[in-house]
N, CA, C and O of each residue as an XYZ file, in Angstrom:
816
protein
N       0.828     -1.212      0.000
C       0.000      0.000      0.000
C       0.848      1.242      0.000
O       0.536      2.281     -0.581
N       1.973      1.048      0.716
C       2.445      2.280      0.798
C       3.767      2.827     -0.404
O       4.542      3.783     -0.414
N       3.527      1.704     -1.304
C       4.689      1.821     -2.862
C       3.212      2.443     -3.855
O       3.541      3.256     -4.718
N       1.982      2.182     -3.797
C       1.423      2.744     -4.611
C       0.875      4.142     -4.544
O       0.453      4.819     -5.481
N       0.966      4.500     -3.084
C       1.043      6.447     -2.068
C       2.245      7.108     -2.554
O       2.444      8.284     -2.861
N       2.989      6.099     -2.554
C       4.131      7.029     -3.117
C       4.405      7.251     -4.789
O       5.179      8.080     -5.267
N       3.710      6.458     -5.410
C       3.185      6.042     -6.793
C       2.722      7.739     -7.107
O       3.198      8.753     -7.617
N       1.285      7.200     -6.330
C       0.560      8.405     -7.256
C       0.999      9.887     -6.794
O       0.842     10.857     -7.536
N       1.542      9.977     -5.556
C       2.265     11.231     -4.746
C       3.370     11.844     -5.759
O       3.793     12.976     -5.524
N       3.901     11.041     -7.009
C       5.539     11.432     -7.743
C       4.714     11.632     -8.947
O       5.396     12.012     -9.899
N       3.444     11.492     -9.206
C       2.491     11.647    -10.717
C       3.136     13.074    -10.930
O       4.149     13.372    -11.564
N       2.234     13.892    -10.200
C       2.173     15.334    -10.513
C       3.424     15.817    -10.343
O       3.649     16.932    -10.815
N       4.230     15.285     -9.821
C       5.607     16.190     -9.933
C       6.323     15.983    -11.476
O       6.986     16.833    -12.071
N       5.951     14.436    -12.003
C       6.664     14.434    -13.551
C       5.686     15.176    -14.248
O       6.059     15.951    -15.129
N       4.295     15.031    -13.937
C       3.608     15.875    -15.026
C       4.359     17.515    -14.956
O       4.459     18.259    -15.932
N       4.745     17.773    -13.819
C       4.989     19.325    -14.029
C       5.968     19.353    -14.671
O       6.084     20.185    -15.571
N       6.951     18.445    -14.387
C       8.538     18.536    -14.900
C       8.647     18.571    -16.344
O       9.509     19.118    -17.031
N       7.200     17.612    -16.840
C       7.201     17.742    -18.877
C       6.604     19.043    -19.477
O       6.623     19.244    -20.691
N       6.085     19.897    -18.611
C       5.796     21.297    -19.113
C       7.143     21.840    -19.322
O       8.182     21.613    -18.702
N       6.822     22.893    -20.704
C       8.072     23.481    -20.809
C       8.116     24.353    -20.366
O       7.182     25.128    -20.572
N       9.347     24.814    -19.389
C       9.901     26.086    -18.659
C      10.010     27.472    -19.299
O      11.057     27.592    -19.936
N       9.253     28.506    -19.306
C       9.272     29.472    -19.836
C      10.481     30.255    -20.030
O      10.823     30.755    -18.958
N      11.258     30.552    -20.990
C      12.535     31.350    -20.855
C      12.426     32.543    -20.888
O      11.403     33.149    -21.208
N      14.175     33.345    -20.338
C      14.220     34.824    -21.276
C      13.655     35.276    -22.168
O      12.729     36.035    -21.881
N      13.838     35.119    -23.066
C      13.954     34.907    -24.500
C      12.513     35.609    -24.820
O      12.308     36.796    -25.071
N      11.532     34.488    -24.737
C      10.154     34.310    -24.528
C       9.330     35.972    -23.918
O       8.323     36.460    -24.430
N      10.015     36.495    -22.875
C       9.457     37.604    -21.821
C       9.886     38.747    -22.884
O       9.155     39.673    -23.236
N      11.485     38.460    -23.424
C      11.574     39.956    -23.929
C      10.597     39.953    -25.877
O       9.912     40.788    -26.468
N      10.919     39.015    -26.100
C       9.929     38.999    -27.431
C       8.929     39.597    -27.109
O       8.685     40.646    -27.704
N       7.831     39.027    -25.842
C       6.664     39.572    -25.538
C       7.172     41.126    -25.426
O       6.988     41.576    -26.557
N       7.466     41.676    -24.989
C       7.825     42.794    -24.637
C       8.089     43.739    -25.883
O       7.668     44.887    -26.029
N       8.650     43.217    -26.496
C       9.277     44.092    -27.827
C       7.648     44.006    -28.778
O       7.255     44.876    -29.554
N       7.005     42.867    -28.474
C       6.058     43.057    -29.523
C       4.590     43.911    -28.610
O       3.412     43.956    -28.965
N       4.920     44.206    -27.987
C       4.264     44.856    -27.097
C       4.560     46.741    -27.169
O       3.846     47.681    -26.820
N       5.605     46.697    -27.638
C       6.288     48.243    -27.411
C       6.300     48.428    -29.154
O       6.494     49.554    -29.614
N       6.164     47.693    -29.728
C       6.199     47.971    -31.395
C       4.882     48.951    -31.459
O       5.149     50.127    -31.705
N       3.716     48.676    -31.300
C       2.644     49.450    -31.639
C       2.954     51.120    -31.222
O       2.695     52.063    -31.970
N       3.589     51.238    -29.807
C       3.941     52.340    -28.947
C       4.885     52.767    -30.015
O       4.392     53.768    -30.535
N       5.953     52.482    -30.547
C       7.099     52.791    -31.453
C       6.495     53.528    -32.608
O       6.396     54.721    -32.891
N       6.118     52.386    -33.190
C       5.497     52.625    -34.877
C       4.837     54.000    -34.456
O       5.194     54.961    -35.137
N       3.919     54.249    -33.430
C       2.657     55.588    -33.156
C       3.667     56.639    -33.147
O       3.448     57.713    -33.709
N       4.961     56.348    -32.432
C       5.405     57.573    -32.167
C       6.806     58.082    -33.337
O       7.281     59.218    -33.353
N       7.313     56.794    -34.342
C       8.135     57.215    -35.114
C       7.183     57.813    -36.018
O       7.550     58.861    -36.550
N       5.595     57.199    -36.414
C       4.760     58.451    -36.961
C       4.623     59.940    -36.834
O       4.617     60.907    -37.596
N       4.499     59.681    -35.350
C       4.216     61.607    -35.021
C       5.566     62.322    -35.446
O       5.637     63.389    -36.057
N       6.862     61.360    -34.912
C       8.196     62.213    -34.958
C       8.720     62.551    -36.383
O       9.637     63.369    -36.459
N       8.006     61.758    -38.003
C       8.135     61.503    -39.297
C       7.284     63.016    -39.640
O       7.512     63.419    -40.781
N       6.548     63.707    -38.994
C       5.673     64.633    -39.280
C       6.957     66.218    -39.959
O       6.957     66.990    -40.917
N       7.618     66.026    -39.057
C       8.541     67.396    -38.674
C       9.701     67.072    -40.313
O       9.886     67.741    -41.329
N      10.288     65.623    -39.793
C      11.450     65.653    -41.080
C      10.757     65.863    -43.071
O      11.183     66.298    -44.141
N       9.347     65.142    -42.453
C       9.141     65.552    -44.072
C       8.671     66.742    -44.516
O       8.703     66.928    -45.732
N       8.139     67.795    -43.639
C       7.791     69.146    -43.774
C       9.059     69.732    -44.203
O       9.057     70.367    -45.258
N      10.219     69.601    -43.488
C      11.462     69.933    -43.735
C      11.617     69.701    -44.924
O      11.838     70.553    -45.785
N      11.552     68.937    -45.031
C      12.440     67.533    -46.311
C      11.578     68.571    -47.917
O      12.168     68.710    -48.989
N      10.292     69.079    -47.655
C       9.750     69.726    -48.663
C       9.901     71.077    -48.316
O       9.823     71.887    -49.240
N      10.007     71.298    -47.707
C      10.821     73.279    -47.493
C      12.214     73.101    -48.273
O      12.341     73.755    -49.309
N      13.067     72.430    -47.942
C      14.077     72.085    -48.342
C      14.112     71.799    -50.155
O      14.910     72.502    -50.774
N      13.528     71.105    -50.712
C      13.191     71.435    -51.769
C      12.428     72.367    -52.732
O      12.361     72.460    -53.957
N      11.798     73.119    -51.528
C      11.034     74.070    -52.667
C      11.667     74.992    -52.564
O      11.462     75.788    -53.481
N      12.719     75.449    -51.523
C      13.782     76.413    -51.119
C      14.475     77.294    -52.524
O      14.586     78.511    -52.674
N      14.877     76.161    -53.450
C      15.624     76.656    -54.545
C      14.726     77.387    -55.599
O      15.269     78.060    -56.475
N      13.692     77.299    -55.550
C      12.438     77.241    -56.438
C      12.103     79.169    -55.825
O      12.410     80.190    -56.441
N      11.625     79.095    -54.894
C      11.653     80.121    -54.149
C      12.709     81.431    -54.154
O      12.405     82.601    -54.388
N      14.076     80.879    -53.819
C      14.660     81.881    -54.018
C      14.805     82.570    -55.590
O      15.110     83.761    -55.665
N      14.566     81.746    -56.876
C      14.579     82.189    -58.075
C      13.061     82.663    -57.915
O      12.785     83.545    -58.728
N      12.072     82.323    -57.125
C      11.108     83.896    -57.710
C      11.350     84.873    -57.552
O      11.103     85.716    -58.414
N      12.254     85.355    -55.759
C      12.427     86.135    -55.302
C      13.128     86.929    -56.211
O      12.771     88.061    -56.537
N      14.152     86.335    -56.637
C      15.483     87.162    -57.518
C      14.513     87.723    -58.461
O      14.339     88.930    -58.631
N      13.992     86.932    -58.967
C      12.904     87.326    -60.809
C      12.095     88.745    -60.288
O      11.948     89.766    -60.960
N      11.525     88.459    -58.628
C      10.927     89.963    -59.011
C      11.446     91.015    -58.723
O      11.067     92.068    -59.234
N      12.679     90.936    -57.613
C      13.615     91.944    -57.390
C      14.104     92.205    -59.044
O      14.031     93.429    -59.156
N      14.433     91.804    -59.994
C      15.007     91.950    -61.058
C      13.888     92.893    -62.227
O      14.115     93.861    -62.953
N      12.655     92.086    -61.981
C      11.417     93.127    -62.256
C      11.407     94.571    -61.817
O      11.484     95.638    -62.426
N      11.273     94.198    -60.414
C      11.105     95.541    -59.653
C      12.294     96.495    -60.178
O      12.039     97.571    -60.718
N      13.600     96.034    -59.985
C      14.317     96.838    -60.471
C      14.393     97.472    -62.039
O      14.676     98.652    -62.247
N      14.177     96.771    -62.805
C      13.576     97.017    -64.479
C      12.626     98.015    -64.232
O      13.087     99.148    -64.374
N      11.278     97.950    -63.860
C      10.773     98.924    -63.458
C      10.971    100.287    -63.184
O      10.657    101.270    -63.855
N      11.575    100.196    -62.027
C      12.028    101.136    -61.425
C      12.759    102.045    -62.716
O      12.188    102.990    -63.261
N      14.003    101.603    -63.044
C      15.215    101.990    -63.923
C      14.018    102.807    -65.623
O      13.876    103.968    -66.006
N      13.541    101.698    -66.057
C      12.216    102.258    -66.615
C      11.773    103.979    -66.368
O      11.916    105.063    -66.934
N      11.275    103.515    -65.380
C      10.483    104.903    -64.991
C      11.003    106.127    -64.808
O      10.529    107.197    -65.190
N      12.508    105.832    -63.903
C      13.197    106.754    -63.778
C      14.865    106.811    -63.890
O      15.653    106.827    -62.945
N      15.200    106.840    -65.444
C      16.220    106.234    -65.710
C      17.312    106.967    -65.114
O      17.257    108.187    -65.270
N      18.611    106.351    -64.257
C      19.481    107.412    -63.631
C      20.813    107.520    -65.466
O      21.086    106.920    -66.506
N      21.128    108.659    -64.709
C      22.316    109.491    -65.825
C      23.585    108.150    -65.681
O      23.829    107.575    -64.620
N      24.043    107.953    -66.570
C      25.906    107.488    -65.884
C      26.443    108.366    -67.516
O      26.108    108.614    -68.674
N      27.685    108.576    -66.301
C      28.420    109.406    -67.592
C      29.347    108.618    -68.404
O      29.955    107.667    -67.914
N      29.477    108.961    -69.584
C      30.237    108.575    -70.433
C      31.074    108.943    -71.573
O      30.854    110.051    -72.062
N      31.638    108.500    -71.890
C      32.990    109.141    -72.783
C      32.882    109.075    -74.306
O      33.688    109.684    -75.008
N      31.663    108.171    -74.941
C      31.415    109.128    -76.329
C      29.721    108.578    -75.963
O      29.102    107.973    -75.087
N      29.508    109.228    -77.240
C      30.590    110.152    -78.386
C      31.038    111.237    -77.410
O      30.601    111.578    -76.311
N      32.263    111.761    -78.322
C      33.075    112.915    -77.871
C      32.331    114.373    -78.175
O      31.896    114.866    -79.216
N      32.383    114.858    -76.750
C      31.827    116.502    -76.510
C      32.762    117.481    -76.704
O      33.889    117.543    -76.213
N      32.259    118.191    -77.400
C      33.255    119.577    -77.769
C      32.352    120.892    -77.738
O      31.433    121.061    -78.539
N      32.715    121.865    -76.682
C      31.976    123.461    -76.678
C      33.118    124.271    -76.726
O      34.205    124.069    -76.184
N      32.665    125.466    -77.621
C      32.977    126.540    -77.867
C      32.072    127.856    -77.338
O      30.995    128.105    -77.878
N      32.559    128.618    -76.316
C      31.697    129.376    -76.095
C      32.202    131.288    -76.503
O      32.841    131.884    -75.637
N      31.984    131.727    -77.286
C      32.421    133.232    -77.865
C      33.654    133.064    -78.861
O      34.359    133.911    -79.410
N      33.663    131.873    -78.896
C      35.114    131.531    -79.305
C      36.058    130.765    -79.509
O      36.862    130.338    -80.338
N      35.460    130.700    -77.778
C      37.171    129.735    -77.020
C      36.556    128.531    -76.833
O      35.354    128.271    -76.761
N      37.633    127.739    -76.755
C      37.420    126.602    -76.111
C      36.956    126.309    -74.606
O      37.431    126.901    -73.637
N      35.976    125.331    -74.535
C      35.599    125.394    -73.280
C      35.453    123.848    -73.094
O      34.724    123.009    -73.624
N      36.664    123.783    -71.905
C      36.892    122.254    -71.413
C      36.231    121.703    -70.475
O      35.514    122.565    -69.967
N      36.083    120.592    -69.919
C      34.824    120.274    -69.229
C      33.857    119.742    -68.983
O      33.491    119.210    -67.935
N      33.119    119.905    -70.442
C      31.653    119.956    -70.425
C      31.520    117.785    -70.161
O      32.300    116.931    -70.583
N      30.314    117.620    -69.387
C      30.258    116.283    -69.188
C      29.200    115.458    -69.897
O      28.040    115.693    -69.560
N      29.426    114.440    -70.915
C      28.300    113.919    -71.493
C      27.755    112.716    -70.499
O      28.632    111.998    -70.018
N      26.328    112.424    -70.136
C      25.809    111.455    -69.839
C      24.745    110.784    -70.769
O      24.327    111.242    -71.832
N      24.434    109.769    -70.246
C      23.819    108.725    -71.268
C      22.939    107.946    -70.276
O      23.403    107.316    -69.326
N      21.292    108.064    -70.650
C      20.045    107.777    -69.299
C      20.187    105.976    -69.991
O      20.362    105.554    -71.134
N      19.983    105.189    -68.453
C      20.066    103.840    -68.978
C      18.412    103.607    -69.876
O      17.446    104.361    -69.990
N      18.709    102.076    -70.439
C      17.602    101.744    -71.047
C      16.604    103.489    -71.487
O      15.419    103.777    -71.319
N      17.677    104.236    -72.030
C      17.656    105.137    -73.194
C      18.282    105.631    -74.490
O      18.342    106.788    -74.905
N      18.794    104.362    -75.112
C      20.006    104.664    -76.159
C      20.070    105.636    -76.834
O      21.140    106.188    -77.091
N      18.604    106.152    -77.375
C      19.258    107.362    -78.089
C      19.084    108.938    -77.337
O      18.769    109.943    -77.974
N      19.307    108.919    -76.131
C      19.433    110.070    -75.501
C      20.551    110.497    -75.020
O      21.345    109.615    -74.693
N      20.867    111.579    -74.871
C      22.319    111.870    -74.443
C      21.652    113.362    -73.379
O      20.609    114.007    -73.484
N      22.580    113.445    -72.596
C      22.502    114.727    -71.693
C      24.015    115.603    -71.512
O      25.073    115.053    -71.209
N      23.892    116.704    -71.706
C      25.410    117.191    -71.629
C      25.357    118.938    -70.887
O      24.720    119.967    -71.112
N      26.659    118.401    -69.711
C      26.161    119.302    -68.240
C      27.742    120.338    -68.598
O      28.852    119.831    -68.764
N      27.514    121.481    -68.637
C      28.455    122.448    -69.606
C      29.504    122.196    -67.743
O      29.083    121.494    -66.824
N      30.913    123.050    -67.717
C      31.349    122.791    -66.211
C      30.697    124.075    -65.724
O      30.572    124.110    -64.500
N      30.315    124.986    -66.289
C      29.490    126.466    -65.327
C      28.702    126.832    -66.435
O      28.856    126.391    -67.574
N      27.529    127.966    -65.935
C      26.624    128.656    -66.668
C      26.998    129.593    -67.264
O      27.574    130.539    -66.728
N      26.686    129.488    -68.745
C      27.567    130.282    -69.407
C      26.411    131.319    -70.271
O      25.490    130.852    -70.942
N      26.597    132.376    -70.148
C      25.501    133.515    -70.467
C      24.676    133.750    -69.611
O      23.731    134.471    -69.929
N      24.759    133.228    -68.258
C      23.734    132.880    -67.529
C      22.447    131.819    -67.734
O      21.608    131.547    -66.876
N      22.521    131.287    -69.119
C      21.541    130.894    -69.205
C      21.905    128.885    -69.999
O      21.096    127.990    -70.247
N      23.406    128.927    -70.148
C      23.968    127.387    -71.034
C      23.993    126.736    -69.769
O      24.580    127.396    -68.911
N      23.562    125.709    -69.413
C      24.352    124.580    -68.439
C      23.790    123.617    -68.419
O      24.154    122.870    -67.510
N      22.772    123.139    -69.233
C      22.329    121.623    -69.356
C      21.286    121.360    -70.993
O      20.256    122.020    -71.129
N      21.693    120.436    -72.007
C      21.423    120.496    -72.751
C      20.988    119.132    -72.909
O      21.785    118.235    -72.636
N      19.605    118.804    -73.391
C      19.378    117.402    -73.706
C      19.378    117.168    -75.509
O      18.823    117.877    -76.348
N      20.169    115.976    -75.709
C      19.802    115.788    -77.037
C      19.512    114.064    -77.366
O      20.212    113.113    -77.021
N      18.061    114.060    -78.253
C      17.223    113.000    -78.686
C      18.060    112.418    -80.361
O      18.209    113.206    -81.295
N      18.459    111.102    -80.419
C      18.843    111.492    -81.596
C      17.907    110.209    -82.176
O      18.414    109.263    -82.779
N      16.987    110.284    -81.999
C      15.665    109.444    -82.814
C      14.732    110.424    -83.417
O      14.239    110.487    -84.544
N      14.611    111.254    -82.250
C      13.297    112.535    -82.849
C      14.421    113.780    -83.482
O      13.983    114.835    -83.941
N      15.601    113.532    -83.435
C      16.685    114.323    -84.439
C      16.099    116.007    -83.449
O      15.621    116.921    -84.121
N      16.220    116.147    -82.096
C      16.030    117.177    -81.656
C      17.378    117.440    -80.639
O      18.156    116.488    -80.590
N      17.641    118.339    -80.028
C      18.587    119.513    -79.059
C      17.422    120.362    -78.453
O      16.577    121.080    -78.988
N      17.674    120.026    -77.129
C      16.953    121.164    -76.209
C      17.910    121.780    -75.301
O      18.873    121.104    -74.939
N      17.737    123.269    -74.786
C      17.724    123.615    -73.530
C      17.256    122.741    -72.491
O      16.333    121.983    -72.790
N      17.674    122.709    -71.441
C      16.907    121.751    -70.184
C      17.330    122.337    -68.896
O      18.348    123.023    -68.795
N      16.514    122.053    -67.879
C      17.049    122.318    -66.557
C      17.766    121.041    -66.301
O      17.586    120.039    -66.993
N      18.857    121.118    -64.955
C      19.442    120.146    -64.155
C      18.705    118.829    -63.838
O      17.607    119.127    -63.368
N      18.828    117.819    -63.888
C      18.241    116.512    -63.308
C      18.028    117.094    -62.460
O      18.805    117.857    -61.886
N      16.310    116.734    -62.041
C      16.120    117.079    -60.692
C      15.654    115.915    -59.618
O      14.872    115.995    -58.670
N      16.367    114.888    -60.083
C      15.610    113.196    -59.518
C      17.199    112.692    -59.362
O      18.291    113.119    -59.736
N      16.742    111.608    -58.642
C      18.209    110.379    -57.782
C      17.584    109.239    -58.042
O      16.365    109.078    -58.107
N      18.667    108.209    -58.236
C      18.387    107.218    -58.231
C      19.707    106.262    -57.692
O      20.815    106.509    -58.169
N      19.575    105.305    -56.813
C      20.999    105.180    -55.877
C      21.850    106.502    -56.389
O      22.530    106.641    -57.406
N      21.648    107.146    -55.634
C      22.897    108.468    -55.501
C      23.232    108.876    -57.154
O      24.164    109.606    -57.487
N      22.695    108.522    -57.674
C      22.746    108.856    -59.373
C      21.715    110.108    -59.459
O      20.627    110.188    -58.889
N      22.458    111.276    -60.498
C      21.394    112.018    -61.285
C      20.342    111.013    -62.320
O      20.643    109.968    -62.897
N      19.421    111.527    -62.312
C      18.235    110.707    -62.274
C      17.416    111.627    -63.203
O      17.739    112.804    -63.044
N      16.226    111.392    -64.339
C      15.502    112.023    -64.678
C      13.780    111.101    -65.151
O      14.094    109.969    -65.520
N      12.790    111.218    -65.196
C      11.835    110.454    -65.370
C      11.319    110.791    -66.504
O      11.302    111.945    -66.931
N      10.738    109.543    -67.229
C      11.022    109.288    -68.581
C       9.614    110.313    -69.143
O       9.427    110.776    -70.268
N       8.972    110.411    -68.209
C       7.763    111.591    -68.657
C       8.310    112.986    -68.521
O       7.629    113.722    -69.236
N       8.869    113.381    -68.155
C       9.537    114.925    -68.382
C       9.738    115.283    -69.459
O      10.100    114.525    -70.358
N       9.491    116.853    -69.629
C       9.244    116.992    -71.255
C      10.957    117.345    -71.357
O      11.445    118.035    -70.462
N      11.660    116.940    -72.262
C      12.721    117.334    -73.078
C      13.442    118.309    -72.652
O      14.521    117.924    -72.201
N      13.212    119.837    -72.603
C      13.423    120.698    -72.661
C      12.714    121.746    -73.953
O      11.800    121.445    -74.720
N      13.545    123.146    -73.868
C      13.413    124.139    -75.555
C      13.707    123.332    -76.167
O      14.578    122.692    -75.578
N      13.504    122.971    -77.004
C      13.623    123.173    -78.728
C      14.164    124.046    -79.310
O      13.645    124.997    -79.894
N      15.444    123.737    -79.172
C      16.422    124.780    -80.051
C      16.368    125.239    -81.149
O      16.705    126.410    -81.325
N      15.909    124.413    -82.242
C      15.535    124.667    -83.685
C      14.779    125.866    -83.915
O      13.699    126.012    -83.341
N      15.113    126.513    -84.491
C      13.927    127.711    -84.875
C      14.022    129.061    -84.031
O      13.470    130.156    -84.142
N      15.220    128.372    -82.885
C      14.447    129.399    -81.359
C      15.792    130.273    -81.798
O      16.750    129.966    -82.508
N      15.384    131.773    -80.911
C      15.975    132.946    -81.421
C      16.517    133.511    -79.546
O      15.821    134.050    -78.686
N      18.128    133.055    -79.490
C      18.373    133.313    -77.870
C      19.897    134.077    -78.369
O      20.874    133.557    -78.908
N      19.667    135.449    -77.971
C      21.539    136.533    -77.853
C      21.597    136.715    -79.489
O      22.453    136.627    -80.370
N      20.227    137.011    -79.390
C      19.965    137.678    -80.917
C      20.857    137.256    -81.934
O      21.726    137.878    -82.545
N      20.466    136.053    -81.999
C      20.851    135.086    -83.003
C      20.050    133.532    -82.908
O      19.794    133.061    -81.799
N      19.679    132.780    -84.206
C      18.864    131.377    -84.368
C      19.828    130.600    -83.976
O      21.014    130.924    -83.926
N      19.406    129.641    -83.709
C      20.148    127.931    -83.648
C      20.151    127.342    -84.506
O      19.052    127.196    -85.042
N      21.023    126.848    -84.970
C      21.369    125.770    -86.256
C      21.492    124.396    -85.729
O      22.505    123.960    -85.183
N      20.303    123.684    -85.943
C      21.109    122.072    -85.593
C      20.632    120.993    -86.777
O      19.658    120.863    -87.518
N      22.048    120.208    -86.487
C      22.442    119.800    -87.529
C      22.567    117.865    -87.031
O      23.482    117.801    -86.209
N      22.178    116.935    -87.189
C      22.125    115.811    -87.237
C      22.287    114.625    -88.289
O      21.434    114.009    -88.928
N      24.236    114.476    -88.230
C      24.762    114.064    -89.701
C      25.251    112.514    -89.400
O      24.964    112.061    -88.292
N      25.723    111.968    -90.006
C      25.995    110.642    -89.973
C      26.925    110.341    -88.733
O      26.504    109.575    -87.866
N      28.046    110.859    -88.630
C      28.989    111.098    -87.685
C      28.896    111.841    -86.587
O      29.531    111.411    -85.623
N      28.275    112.865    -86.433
C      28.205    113.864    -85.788
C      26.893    114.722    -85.704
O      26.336    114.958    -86.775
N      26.248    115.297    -84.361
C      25.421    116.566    -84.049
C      26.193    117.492    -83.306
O      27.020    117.476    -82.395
N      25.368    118.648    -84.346
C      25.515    119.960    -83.840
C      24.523    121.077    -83.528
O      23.560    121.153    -84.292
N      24.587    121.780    -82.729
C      23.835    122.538    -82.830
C      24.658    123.725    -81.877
O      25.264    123.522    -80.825
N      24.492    124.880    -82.524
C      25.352    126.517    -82.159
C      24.389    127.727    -82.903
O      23.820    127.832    -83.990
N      24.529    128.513    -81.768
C      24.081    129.989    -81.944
C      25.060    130.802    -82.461
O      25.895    130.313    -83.222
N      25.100    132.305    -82.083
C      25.864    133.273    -82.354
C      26.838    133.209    -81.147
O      27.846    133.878    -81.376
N      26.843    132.582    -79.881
C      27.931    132.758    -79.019
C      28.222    131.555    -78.786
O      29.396    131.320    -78.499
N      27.136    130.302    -78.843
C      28.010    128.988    -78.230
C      27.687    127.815    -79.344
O      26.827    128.111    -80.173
N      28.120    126.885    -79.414
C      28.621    126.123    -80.414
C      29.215    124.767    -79.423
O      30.251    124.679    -78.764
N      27.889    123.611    -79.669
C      28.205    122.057    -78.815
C      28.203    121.073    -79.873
O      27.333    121.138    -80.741
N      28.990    120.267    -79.890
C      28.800    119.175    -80.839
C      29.703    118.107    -80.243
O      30.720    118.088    -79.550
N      28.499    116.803    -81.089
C      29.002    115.356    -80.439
C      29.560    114.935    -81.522
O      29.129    115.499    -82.528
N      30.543    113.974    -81.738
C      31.429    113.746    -82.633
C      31.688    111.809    -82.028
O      31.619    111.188    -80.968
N      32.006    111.508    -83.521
C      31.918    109.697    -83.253
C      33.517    109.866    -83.071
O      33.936    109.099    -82.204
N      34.270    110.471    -83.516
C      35.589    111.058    -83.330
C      36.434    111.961    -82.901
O      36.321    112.963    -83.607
N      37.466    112.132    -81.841
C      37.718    112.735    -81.143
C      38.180    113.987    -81.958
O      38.041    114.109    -83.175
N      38.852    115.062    -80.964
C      39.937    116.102    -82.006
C      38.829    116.887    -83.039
O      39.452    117.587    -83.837
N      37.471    116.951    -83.221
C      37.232    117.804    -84.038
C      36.544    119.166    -84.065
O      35.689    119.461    -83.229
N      36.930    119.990    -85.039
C      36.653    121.503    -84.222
C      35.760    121.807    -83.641
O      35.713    122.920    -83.117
C-alpha cells in the first residue's frame, strides 16, 4: 500500500517537470512586440517634422529664383520709370563758347535710353547754357534744366519729363540755332556757343 502512495504522490511532480519552462527569451519577445505598436505611433508623429522639412528644403531653390525674378522686375521697373544718368565718354563733346574753347563739359547717357544723351556744360555760361538734352531718334537739341531726380545716388531724370526748348527755330543773344544731325556727328550753335558730339575725337 504504501509503494502505490508514493506512486501516485511522484504523478504530478513528472507531469509538471514535462511542461516546458518558460525562458528569457520568450518575456523579452513579448515585450518588444508589445512596445512595437507604442514605437510605430510615435516614429509616426516624430516623421511629421522631417518631411515638412524635407519639402521646405526642396522648394527652397524654387523660391529663391522667384524672389530674384521679381527683385530683377522691380528693379527694371524702377530703372524704366526713372532712368538714372551714368556718364560717359562718347561720343566725344566739344563746346565753344564766344570763341574759345571750353573744357569740361560732361556727357551722360540715361540707362535703357540709347538714343538720348545729356550734356552738363562745367558752369553757366551767359547765364543761361548749363544743361542740354539731345534725342537722336526725334533728331532734336533742347535747352533743359538740371536733373532734378536720384536714383541710388545717381542724377536721375523720369522718362515723362518733357525734353526741354527746342532749339531749332528758337531765337536766344539775338541770333537762331542751327542744328544739324549728320551721320557722324550733331551739332547745334548759336551766335555765341557752339556744342557738338562727334563719333571722333579732335574735331573743331
Amino acid at each position: 500500500m504504501a509503494k502505490k502512495k508514493n506512486k501516485s504522490v511522484s504523478e504530478p511532480a513528472s507531469s509538471a517537470s514535462s511542461m516546458p519552462a518558460a525562458s528569457p527569451e520568450d518575456g523579452v519577445s513579448e515585450a518588444a512586440a508589445l512596445a512595437a505598436p507604442a514605437a510605430q505611433q510615435a516614429g509616426a508623429e516624430d516623421g511629421v517634422a522631417p518631411a515638412a522639412q524635407s519639402r521646405l528644403r526642396r522648394l527652397l531653390p524654387d523660391l529663391v529664383k522667384v524672389l530674384i525674378a521679381l527683385a530683377v522686375i522691380g528693379l527694371g521697373a524702377a530703372i524704366w520709370y526713372k532712368p538714372p544718368l551714368i556718364r560717359s565718354s562718347f561720343p566725344y563733346v566739344s563746346c565753344r563758347f564766344e570763341g574759345r574753347q571750353v573744357a569740361g563739359a560732361t556727357l551722360y547717357r540715361p540707362l535703357a535710353m540709347p538714343t538720348r544723351y545729356y550734356i552738363e556744360l562745367p558752369q553757366k555760361l551767359a547765364g543761361r547754357y548749363a544743361w542740354f538734352a539731345v534725342d537722336r531718334r526725334r533728331e532734336v537739341a533742347a535747352l533743359t534744366e538740371a536733373p532734378g531726380h536720384r536714383f541710388l545716388g545717381l542724377k536721375a531724370i523720369k522718362r515723362s519729363d518733357s525734353l526741354g526748348l527746342d532749339l531749332e527755330f528758337r531765337k536766344l543773344d539775338n541770333s537762331e540755332w542751327r542744328v544739324s544731325f549728320l551721320a557722324d556727328a550733331i551739332l547745334f550753335s548759336n551766335a555765341v556757343l557752339a556744342v557738338r558730339l562727334d563719333v571722333k575725337p579732335g574735331q573743331p
